[in-house]
C-alpha positions as MATLAB code, in Angstrom:
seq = 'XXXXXXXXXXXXXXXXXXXXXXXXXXXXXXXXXXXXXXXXXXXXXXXXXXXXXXXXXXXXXXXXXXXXXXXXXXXXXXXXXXXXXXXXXXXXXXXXXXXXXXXXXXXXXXXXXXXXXXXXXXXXXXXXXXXXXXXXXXXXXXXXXXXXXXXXXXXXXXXXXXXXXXXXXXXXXXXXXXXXXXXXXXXXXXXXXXXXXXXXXXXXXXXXXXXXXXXXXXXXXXXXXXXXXXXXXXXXXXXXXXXXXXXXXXXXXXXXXXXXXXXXXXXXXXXXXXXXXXXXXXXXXXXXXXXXXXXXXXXXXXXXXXXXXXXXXXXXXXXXXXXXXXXXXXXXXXXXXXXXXXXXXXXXXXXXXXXXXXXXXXXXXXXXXXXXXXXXXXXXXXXXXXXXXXXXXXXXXXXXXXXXXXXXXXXXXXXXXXXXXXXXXXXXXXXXXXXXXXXXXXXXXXXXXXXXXXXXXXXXXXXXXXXXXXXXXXXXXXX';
ca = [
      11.501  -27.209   -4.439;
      14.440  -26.245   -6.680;
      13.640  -23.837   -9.558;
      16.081  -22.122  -11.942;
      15.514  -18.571  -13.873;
      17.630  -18.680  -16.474;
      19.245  -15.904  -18.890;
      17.495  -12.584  -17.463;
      18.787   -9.141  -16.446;
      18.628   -8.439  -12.658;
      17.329   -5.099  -11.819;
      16.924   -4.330   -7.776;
      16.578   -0.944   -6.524;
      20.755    0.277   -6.448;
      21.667   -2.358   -9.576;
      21.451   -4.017  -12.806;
      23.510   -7.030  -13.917;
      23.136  -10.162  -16.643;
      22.655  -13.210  -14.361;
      20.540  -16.744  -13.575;
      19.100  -17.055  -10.077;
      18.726  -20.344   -8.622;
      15.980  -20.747   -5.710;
      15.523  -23.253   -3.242;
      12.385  -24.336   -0.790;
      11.870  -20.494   -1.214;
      14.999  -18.614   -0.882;
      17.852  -17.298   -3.089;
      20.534  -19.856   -2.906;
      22.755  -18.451   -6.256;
      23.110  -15.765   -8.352;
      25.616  -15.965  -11.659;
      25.981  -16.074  -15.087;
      25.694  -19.728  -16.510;
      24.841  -21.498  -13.548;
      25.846  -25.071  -13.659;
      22.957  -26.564  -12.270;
      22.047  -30.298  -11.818;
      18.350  -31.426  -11.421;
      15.689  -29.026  -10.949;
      12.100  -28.901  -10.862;
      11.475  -25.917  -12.848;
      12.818  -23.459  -15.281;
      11.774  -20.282  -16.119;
      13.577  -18.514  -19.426;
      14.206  -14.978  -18.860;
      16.241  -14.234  -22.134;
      15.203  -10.884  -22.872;
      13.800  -10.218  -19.646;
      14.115   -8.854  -16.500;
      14.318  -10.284  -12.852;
      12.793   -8.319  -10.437;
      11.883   -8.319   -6.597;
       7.734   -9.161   -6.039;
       6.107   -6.013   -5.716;
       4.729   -5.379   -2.400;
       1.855   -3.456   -1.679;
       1.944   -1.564    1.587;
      -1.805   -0.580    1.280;
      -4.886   -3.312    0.619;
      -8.033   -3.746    2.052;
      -9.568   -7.711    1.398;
     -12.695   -8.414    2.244;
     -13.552   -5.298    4.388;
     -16.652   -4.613    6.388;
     -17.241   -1.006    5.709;
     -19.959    1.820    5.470;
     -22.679   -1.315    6.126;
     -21.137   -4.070    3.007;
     -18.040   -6.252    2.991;
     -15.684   -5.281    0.166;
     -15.830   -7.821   -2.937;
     -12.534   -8.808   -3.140;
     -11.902  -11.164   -0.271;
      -8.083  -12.556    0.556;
      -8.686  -15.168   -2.201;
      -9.478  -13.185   -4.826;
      -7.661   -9.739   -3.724;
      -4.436  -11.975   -3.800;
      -5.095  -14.040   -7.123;
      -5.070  -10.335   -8.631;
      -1.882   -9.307   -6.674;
      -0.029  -12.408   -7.966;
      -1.627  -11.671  -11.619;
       0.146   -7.979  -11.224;
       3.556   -9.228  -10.195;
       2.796   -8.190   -6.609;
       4.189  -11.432   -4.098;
       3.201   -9.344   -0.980;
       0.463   -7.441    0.819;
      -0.092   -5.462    3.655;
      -3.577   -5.194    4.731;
      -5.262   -3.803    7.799;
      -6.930   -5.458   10.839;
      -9.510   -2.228   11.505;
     -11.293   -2.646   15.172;
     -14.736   -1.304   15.289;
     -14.971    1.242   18.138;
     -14.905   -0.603   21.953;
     -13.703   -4.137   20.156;
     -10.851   -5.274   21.602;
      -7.815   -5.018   19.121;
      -6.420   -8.957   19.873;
     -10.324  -10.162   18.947;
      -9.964   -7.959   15.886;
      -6.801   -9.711   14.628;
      -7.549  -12.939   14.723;
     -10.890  -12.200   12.833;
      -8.784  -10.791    9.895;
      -6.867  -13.633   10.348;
      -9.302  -15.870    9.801;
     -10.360  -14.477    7.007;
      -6.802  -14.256    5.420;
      -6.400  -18.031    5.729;
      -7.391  -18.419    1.839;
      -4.665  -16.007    0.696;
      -2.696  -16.888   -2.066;
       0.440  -14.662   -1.627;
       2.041  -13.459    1.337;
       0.531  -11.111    3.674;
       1.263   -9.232    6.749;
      -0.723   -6.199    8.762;
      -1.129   -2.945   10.048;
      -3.642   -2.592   12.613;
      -6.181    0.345   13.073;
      -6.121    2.605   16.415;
      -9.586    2.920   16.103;
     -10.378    3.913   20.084;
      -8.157    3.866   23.233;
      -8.108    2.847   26.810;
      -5.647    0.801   28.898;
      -6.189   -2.121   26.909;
      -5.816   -0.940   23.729;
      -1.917    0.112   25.290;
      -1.323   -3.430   26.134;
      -2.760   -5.074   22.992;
      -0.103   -2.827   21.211;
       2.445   -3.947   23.174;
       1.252   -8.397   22.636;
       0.775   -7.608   18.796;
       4.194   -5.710   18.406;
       6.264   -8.597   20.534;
       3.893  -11.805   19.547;
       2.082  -11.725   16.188;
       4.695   -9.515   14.539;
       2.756   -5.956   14.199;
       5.400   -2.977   13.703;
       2.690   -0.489   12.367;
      -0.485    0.876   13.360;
      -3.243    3.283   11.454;
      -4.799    6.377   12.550;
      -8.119    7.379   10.247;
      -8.181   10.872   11.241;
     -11.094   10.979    8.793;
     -14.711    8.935    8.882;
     -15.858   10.993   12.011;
     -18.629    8.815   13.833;
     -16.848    5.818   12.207;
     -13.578    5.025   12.951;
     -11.810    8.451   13.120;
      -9.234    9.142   15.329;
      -8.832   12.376   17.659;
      -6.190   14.373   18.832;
      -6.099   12.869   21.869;
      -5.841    9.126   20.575;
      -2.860   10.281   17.767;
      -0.729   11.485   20.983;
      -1.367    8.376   22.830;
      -0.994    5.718   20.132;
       1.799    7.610   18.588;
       3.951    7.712   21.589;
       2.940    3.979   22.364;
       4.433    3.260   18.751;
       7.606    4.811   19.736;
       8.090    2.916   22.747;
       7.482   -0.434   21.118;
       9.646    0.530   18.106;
       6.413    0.066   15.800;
       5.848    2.950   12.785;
       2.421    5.059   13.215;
       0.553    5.392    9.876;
      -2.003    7.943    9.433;
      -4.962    8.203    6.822;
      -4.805   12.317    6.578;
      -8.134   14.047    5.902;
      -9.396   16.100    8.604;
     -12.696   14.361    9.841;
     -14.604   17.663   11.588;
     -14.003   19.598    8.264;
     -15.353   16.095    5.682;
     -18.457   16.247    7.801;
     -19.230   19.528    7.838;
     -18.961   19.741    4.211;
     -20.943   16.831    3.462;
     -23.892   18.305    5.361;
     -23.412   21.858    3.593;
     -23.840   20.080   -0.055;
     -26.643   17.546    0.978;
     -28.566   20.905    2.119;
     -27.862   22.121   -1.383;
     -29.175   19.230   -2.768;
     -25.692   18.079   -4.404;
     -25.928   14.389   -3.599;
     -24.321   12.466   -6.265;
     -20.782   11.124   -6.433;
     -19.424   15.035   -7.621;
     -19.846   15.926   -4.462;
     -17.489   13.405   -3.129;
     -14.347   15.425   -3.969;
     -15.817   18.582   -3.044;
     -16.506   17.022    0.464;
     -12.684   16.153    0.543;
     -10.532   19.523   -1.018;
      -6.832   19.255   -0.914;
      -7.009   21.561    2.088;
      -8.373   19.002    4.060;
      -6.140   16.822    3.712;
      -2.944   19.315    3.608;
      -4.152   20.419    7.206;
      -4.384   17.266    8.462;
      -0.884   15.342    7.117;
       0.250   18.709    9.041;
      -1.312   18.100   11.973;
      -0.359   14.553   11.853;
       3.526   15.787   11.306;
       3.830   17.771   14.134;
       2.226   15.662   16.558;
       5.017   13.239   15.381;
       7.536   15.326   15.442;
       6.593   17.061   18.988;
       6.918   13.621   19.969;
      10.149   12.283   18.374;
       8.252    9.792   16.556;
       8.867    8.288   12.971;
       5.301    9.030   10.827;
       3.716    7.334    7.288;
       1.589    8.890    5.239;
      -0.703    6.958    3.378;
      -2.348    7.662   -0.016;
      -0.749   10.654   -0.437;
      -2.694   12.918   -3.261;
      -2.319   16.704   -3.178;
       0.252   19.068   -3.340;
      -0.271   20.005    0.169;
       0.543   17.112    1.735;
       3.583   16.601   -0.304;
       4.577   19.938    0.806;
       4.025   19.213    4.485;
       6.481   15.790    4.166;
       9.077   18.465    2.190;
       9.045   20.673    4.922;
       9.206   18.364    7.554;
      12.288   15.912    6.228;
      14.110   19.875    5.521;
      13.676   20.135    8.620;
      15.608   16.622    9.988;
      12.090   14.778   10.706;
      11.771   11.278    9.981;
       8.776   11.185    7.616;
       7.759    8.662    4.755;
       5.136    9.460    2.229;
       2.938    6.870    0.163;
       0.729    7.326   -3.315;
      -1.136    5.514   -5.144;
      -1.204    4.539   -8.395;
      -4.865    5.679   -9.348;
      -3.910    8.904   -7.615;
      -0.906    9.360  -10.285;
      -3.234    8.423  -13.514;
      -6.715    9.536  -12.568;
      -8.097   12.731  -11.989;
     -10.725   14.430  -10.684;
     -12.713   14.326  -14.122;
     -14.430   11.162  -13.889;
     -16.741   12.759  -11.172;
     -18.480   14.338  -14.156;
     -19.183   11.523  -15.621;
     -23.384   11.826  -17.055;
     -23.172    8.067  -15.998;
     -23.614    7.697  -12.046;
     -22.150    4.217  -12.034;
     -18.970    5.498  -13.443;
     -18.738    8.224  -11.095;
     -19.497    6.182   -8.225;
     -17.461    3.828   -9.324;
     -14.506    6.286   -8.545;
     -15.327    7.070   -4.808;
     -12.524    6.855   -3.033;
     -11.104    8.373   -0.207;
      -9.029   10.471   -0.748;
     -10.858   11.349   -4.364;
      -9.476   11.878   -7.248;
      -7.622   15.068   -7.689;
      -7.387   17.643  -10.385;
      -4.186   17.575  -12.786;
      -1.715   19.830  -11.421;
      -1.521   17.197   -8.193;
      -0.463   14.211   -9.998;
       2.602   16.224  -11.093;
       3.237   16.925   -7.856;
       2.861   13.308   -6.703;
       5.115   12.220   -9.348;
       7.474   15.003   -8.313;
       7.425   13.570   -4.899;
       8.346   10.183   -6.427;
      11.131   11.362   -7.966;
      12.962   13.419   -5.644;
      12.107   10.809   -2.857;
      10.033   13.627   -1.254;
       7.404    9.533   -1.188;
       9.138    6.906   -0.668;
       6.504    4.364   -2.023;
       3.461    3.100   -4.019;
       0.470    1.685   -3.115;
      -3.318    0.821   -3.919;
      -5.408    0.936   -1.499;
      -7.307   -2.108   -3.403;
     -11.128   -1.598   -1.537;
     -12.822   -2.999   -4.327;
     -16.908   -2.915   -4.534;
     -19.257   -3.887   -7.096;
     -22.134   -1.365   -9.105;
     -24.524   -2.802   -6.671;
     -22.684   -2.035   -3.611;
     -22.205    1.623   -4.378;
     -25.337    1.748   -5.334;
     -26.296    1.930   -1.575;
     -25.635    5.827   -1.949;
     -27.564    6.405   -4.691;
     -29.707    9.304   -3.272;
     -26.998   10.489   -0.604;
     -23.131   10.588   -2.015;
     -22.077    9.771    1.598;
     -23.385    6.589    1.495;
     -21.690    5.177   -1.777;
     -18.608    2.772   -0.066;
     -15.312    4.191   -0.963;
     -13.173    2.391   -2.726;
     -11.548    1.336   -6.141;
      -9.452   -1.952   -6.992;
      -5.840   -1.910   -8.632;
      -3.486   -4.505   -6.710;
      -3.057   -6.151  -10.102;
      -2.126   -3.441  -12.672;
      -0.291   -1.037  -10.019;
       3.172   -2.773  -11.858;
       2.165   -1.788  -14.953;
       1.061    1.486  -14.447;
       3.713    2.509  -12.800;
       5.734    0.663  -15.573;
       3.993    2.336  -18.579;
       3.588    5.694  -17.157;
       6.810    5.752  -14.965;
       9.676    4.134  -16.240;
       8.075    4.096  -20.242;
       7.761    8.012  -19.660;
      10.899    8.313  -18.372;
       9.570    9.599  -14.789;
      11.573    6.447  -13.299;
      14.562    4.415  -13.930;
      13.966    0.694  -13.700;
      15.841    1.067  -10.493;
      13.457    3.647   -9.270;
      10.588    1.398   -9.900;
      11.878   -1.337   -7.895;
      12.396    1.096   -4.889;
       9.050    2.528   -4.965;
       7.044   -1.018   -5.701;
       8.950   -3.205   -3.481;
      12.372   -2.088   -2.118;
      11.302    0.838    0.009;
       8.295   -0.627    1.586;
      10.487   -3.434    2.577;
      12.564   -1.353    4.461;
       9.975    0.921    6.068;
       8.355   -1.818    7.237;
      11.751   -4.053    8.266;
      11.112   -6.979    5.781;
      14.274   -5.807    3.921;
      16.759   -7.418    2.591;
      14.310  -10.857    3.015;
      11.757   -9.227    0.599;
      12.513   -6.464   -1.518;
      16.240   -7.553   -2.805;
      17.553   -9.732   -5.009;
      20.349  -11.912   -2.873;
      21.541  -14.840   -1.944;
      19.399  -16.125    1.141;
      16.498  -13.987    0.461;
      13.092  -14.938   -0.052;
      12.462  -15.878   -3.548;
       9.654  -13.467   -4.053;
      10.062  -12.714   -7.930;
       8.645  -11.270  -10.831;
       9.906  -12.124  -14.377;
       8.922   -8.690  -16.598;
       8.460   -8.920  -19.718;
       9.166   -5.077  -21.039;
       8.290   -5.578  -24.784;
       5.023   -7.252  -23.999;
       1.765   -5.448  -24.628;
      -1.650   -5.487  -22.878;
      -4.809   -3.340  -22.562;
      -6.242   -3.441  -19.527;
      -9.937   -4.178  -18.876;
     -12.785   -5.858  -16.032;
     -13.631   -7.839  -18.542;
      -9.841  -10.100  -18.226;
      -8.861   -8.752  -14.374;
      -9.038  -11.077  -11.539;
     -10.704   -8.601   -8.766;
     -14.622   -9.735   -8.579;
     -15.759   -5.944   -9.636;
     -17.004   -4.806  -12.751;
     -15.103   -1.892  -13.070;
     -11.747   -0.759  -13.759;
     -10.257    2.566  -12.701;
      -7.318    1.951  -15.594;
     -10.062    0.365  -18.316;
      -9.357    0.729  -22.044;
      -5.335    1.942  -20.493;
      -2.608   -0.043  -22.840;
       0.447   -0.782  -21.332;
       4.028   -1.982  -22.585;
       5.777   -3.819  -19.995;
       3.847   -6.767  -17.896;
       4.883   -9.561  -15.779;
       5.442  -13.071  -17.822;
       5.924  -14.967  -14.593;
       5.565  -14.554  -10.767;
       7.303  -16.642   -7.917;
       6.183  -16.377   -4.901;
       7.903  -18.698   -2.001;
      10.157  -20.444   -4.618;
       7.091  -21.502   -6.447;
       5.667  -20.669  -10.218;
       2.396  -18.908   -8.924;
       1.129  -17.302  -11.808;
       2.433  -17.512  -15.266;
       1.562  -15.917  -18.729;
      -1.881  -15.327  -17.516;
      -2.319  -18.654  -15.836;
      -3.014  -18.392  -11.955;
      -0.906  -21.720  -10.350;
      -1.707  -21.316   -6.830;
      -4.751  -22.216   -4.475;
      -6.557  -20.376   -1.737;
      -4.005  -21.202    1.615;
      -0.935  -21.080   -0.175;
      -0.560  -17.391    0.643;
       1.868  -16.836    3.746;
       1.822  -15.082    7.268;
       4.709  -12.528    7.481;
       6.126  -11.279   10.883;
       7.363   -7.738   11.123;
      10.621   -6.955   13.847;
       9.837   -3.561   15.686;
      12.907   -0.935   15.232;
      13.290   -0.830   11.402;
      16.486    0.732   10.635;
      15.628    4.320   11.063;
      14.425    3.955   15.022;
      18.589    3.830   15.375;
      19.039    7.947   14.685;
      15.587    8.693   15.800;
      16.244    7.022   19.344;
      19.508    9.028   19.633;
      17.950   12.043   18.245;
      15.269   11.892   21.152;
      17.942   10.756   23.623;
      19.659   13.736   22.916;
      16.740   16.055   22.998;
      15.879   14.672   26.705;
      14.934   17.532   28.853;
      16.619   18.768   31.568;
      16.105   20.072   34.658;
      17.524   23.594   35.783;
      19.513   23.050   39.035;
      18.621   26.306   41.118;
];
């Protein structure tokens, strides 16, 4: 397979340059102006554009059993929508139920992943832990290509993770070389406060965020901080949203700690208002964990973006239809959490970074694709734009226009966090593998073309943290 983009501006995340990129059987095999190329089997015209690495998206969740339904989107569908945004890679997350082994776990999910249509990789959920759960760690890290694993320390009686598991799985992580990844809320506190506002007799979606205040989540990404750092451990916060938390990473990398921070998209556009809405579907419609925060928090997130306090941007794309969240109806802590936005996180990011003048273009190829790549050691295979890379691309179009609506988005939900949003700057083509997968709003691939994508342990940080703890190595006192 031999295609040729022709006449577009490179932009990765430390340059921009005028050239044509030639790709073969999916990987970079020139870059230069005027490339003298014989036969092909497809050309893509650039002029005017730009040539950018595929986004990936560190944080997805495809066809998810959770809080008793299965999230809409499966891997089909949930990838058709990343490809639509631009986005060539996900990460999703193998989550064990409590007592189920974590090997039997992964294959399920990969199963189910089998109809992807981009590439996809995992994290897998610490959901419980005994002897087995140490050596699973250890077969998915050296076998199947696992370098990260997730800690819910929220969803107590669910999936939440205690003290006592973090300090286990956490020092597990560093002896494999894997990165532990922590979903900071604190559980005890979530639960307590639920129960205090269903006495009241507050059960509709506004008392979702008042269930979840920043403090609960500043106290946890603490928590989670120090047990990482008592430990010598790398840590990654997901979904990022408050102040707090971006305080905690602040304080921590001042410090020397090795500590990466992620947001999300909807968390830097939305805020906390929609819980008002009169109309329950719309409010319900925006349950999400963590919620949707009020104003003064998205400038901190963007803040954190721009001072590389976060390192990178995700979704967290749980998506679930009116019907689903229906289920909570009479009792907010039964509506499923979770919005969609693997296909416009791009051009979010795009109209309200880079548009806004929050980001360089540069900047928004670190924190869509770049960084993640090398937090999670895919880099400089995905993420860059070189010669023997993977030719995961997206052609952006910067002067084109669209408003964003369910009513044209490829997720299988009726409702769009971003609705009615226009944006300038979309993707006019994206190549994932060396192949046209989706162009000018015309999906090219098929359920199975998506790829598995192995993870190495000991992404490039592990060097200085190993010599950091090898230094720090306790000693006894000779008496």
């Amino acid at each position: 397979m031999k295609l040729l983009i022709q006449g577009g501006t490179v932009v990765t995340h430390d340059q921009t340059y005028v050239a044509d990129v030639y790709c073969v059987d999916g990987k970079i095999e020139q870059i230069g102006l005027d490339l003298n190329i014989g036969e092909v089997d497809d050309v893509v015209d650039a002029t005017g554009k730009l040539i950018m690495p595929g986004g990936i998206d560190p944080h997805t969740h495809m066809q998810l059993p959770f809080m008793g339904t299965v999230a809409a989107d499966d891997f089909s569908s949930g990838t058709a929508a990343a490809l639509a945004g631009g986005t060539t890679t996900i990460i999703d997350f193998v989550i064990p139920a409590p007592q189920q082994p974590l090997m039997e776990a992964y294959h399920q999910w990969r199963d189910w992943a089998e109809k992807a249509q981009c590439n996809y990789s995992f994290h897998v959920a610490i959901t419980w832990w005994d002897d087995s759960v140490h050596a699973d760690m250890k077969t998915l890290v050296e076998d199947y290509g696992v370098n990260s694993f997730k800690h819910f320390m929220a969803y107590k009686n669910a999936m939440m993770a205690t003290d006592d598991i973090l300090v286990n799985s956490f020092s597990r992580c560093l002896e494999l070389g894997a990165i532990p990844t922590v979903h900071a809320e604190n559980g005890e506190l979530v639960y307590h406060l639920q129960q205090q506002l269903m006495e009241k007799g507050i059960t509709g979606p506004e008392a979702h965020p008042m269930s979840r205040p920043a403090k609960v989540e500043g106290e946890a990404a603490s928590r989670a901080i120090n047990i990482a750092g008592t430990l010598g451990a790398p840590i990654y916060l997901v979904h990022v949203s408050v102040e707090d938390s971006v305080e905690a990473i602040k304080y921590a990398k001042n410090n020397g700690q090795i500590v990466f921070g992620e947001c999300l998209a909807g968390h830097l556009v939305v805020d906390d208002s929609v819980y008002q809405s009169k109309d329950w579907d719309v409010a319900a419609a925006h349950v999400m964990s963590p919620p949707f925060r009020p104003k003064k928090h998205q400038e901190a997130l963007w803040n954190g973006l721009q001072s590389g306090v976060l390192q990178t941007t995700a979704t967290d794309h749980c998506a679930f239809c009116a019907e689903q969240k229906a289920m909570g109806k009479d009792d907010f802590t039964k509506i499923p959490n979770g919005t969609a936005g693997v296909e416009e996180r791009l051009m979010v990011l795009w109209e309200k970074g880079v548009n806004q003048g929050r980001l360089t273009p540069n900047e928004f190829v670190a924190i869509t694709s770049a960084n993640t790549a090398k937090i999670f050691n895919l880099f400089p295979s995905k993420g860059s734009i070189t010669v023997g890379a993977d030719a995961d691309l997206v052609v952006w179009d910067p002067n084109a226009q669209k408003t964003i609506s369910s009513q044209t988005h490829y997720s299988k939900i009726e409702h769009s966090i971003f609705e009615g949003m226009t944006v300038n700057g979309m993707p006019d083509t994206t190549i994932c593998a060396g192949k046209i997968a989706w162009q000018q709003g015309s999906l090219k691939t098929a359920p199975g073309d998506g790829q598995y994508v192995k993870r190495s342990p000991y992404a490039g940080y592990y060097q200085s943290q190993l010599k950091r703890n090898e230094l720090a190595e306790p000693h006894a006192v000779e008496r």
